[in-house]
N, C-alpha and C positions, 0 to 999 in steps of 0.2 A: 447530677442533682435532680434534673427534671423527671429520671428511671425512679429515684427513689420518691420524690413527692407521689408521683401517680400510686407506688404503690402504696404510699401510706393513704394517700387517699381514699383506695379500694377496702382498705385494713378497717378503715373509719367507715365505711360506708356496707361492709359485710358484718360489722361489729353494732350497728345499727336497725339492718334489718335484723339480725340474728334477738335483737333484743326486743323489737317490735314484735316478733312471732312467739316468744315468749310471754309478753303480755295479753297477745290473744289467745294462747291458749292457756292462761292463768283466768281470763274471764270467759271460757268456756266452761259448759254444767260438766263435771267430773264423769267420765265415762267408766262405766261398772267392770271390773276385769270377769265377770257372770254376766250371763242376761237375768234381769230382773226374774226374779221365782215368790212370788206369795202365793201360792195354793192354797186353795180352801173352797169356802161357798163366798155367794154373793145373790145379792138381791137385784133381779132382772124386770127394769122399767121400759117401756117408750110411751110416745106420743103425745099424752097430756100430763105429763107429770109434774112436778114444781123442786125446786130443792126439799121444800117440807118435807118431801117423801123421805130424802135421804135422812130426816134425823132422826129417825127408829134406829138408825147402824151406830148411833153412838155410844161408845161402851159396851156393844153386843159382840158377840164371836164371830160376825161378817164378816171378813176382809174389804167390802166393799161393793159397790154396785156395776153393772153390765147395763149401758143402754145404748140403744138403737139408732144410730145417724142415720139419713137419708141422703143418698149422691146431691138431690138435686138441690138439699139443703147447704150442702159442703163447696159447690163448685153454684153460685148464682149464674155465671156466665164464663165462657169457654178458656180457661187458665186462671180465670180469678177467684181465688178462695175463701171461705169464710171460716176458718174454727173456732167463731166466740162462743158458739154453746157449749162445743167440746171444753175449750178454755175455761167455760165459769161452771161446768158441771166440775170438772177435775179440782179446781182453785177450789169446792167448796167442797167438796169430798174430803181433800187435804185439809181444812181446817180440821174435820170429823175424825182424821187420824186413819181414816180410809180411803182406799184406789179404786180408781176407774178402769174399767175394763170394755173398749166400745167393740161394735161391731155394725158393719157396713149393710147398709140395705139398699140391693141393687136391684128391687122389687115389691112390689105389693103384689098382699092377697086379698082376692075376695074386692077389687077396687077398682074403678077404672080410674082414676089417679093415676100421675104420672111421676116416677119414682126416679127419673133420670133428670138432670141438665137439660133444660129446650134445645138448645144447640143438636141432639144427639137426636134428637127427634126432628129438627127441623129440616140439619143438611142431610142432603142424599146419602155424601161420603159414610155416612152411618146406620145405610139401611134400613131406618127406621128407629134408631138406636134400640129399643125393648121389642121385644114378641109375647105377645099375649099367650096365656094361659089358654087351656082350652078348658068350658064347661064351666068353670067356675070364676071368673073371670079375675081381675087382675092380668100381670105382665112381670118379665122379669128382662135383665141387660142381654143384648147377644153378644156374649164374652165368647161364641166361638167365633165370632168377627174379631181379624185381625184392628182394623179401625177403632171399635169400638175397646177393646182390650186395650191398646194403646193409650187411651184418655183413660182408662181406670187407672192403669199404669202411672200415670203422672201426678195423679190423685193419690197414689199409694206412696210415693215419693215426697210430695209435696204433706203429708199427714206423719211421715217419720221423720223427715227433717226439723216439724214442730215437734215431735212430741218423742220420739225412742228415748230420749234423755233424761227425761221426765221420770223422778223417782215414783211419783204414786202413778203413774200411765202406766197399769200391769200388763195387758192384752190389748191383741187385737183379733178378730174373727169376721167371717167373711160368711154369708147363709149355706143353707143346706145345698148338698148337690142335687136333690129331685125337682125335677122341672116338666111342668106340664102343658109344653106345646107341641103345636102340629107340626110332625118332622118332615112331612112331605109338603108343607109350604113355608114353612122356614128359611128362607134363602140362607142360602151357604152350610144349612146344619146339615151334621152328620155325628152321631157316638164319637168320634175317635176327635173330631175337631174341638167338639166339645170335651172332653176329656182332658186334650190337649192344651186345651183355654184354661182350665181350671189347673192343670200345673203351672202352665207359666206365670199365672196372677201369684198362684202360691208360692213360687221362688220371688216373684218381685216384691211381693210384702214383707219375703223373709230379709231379703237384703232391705228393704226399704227401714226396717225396725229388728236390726241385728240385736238389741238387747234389751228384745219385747217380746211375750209370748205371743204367738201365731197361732191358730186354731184354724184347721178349714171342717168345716159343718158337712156331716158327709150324711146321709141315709142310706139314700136308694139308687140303685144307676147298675141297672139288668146289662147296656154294653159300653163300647164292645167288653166281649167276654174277662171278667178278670178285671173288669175298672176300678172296683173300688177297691182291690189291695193293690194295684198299680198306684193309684192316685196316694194310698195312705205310705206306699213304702216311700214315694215321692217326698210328703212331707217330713219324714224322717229322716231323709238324707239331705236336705233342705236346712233342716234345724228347726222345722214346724212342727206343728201337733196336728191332733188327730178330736173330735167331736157330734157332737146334732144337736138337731131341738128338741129332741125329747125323751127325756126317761122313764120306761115303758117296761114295767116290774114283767117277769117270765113267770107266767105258771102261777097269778095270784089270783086272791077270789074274784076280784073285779074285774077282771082282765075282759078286755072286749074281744069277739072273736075278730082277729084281723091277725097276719101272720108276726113272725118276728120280725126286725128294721134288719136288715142285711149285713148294713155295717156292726152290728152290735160283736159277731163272729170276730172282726178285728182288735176288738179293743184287749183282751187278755193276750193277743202275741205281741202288741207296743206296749203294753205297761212297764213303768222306767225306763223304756226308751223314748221315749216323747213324751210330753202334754198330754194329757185324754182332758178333757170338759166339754158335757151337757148339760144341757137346759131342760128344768123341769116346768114344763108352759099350762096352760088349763085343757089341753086334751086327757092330761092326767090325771085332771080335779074333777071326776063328774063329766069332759067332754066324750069324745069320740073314741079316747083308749081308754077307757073307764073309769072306774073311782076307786083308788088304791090308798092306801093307809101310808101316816110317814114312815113310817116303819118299814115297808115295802118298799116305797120310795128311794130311800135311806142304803138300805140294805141293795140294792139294785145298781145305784149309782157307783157305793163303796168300795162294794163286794165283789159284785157281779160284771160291772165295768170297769173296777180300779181305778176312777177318774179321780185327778188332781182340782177340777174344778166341779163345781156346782153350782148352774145358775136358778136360784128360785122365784120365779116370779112372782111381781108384787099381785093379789089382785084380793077383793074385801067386799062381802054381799052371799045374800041368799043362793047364788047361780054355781057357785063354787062349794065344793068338798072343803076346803081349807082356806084359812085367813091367814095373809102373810103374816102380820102385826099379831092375832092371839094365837094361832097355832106353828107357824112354821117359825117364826122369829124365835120363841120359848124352847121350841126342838133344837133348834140350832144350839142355843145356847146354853140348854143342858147337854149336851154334846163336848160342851168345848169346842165346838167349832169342827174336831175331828176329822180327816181326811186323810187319801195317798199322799204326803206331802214330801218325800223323797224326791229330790231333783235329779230328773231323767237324763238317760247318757247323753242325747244327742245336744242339751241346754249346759254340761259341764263343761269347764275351760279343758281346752284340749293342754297338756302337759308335754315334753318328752318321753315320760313315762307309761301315759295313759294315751293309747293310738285310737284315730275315729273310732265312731261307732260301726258296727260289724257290718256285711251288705246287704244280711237278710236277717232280717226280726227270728227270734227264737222263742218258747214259751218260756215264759218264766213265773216264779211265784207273788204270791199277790206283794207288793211292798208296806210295811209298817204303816197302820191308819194310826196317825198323830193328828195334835193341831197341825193348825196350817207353816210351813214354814218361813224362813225371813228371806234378806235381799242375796 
């Protein structure tokens, strides 16, 4: 009699937790059997912006806006996080019916600011935690310190854990790879270490936000030999994409003399198989890559690099070629929004029928410019 109480016992007590774990996963946010896919364009803010900004995206053919967090905003102090901006940019985004797409700044230009966590600066254990720019000033993380990668690493965990779930949290993106310090006082730098940083972050992000798009910002990066289709075949076998900051029309009248961006070569061998999204920033409008037309723009982005994203930045004044509010917003939305918006092999649910994606990118043809696609 005592055999059979115990195990009714256990009956009652596995039949309890069994139901307890049911409830908890009834009040978890529903997990996407896709990762999140809205493609399209979006309006790219940082710094002083307000919500106001966002209400030009209401009712437009935007998907949504792209802005800029700071580490050192994100992490106040060494494990302890803060994502209430992130929180009340998203929460107001979603009331507008559009997504947030952030991206990580592990750097300033042009600043002597400090773009990291004090801690990372303080203790030794982190070399410094950023290395300055050279010439131009500003700093960026030394993510080929294992230490310092480490704490990003936790940061990229601790940002998926809040947010991958999140239906309007579309993206995340991480800056460019061209970095301009001194490689012979650099402690611990080297091409390959650094190259090597910049994969592992990118597989941690991908697992960190399995059904979020990923983008690593790629430009320039001369080694070692062979970097940047190493680094971008990476992100594709990862389940990440592929991107930059700037989209810089081939062969147009405004074209400044300065060569082509390196990575730009990559973008029609990944098309439909990853992500592609650049950033159209004000080197474009009248800066430093000259003054091109939307049209040039447009056709560049579309076309030319087959990107599934587009970020346009907001900016409004004499100093600029274009006004996001009367010229670029009007484009967009006589457009329809229009974009790659075919969901790339390496972001579709793997089937029995349909095997990974292949091991080396192939060319392929441009994919259907529609509007932007759904979840």
């Amino acid at each position: 009699m005592r055999r059979v109480a115990a195990w009714a016992g256990a009956a009652v007590l596995i039949g309890s937790c069994l139901a307890a774990a049911d409830r908890a996963a009834a009040a978890e946010p529903s997990v996407p059997a896709a990762p999140k896919w809205n493609p399209g364009h979006y309006m790219l803010v940082w710094g002083g912006y307000t919500h106001r900004h966002f209400d030009c995206l209401a009712g437009s053919a935007l998907q949504g806006a792209q802005v800029r967090y700071e580490w050192r905003d994100l992490e106040p102090r060494k494990g302890e996080y803060d994502f209430s901006k992130i929180e009340s940019d998203l929460a107001y985004l979603e009331k507008l019916g559009k997504r947030l797409f952030m991206q990580l700044m592990d750097r300033r230009f042009h600043s002597s600011g400090r773009p990291l966590p004090d801690y990372l600066y303080d203790d030794p254990a982190y070399g410094g935690g950023a290395e300055p720019f050279q010439g131009k000033g500003g700093s960026v993380a030394r993510v080929w310190d294992p230490a310092v990668r480490e704490r990003m690493t936790a940061l990229l965990r601790a940002l998926g854990r809040r947010f991958d779930r999140e239906p309007h949290f579309e993206g995340f993106a991480f800056e460019e790879s061209a970095i301009a310090v001194d490689r012979q006082k650099a402690r611990g730098f080297t091409p390959r270490a650094y190259l090597d940083g910049l994969k592992e972050l990118m597989r941690a992000a991908k697992e960190a936000f399995p059904h979020t798009t990923v983008i690593e910002y790629a430009n320039w990066m001369a080694s070692p030999p062979g970097a940047l289709k190493e680094l971008a075949e990476h992100c594709r076998q990862v389940g990440a994409g592929w991107g930059g900051p700037d989209v810089v029309p081939d062969g147009a009248a405004g074209r400044a003399p300065r060569t082509r961006i390196p990575a730009y070569d990559l973008y029609p061998l990944y098309a439909g198989k990853m992500p592609l999204g650049t950033a159209v920033q004000t080197p474009s409008f009248g800066g430093k890559e000259g003054r091109f037309t939307l049209d040039e723009l447009y056709a560049m982005g579309t076309q030319t690099l087959k990107l599934n994203y587009m970020f346009w930045i907001r900016v409004e004044g004499a100093n600029y070629s274009h006004s996001f509010t009367r010229d670029i917003l009007p484009f967009i939305n006589a457009r329809k929004g229009a974009i790659n918006a075919d969901r790339p092999e390496n972001l579709r649910p793997r089937t029995p029928d349909r095997p990974p994606a292949p091991a080396a990118p192939v060319a392929s043809n441009a994919p259907e410019t529609r509007p932007g696609g759904g979840p």
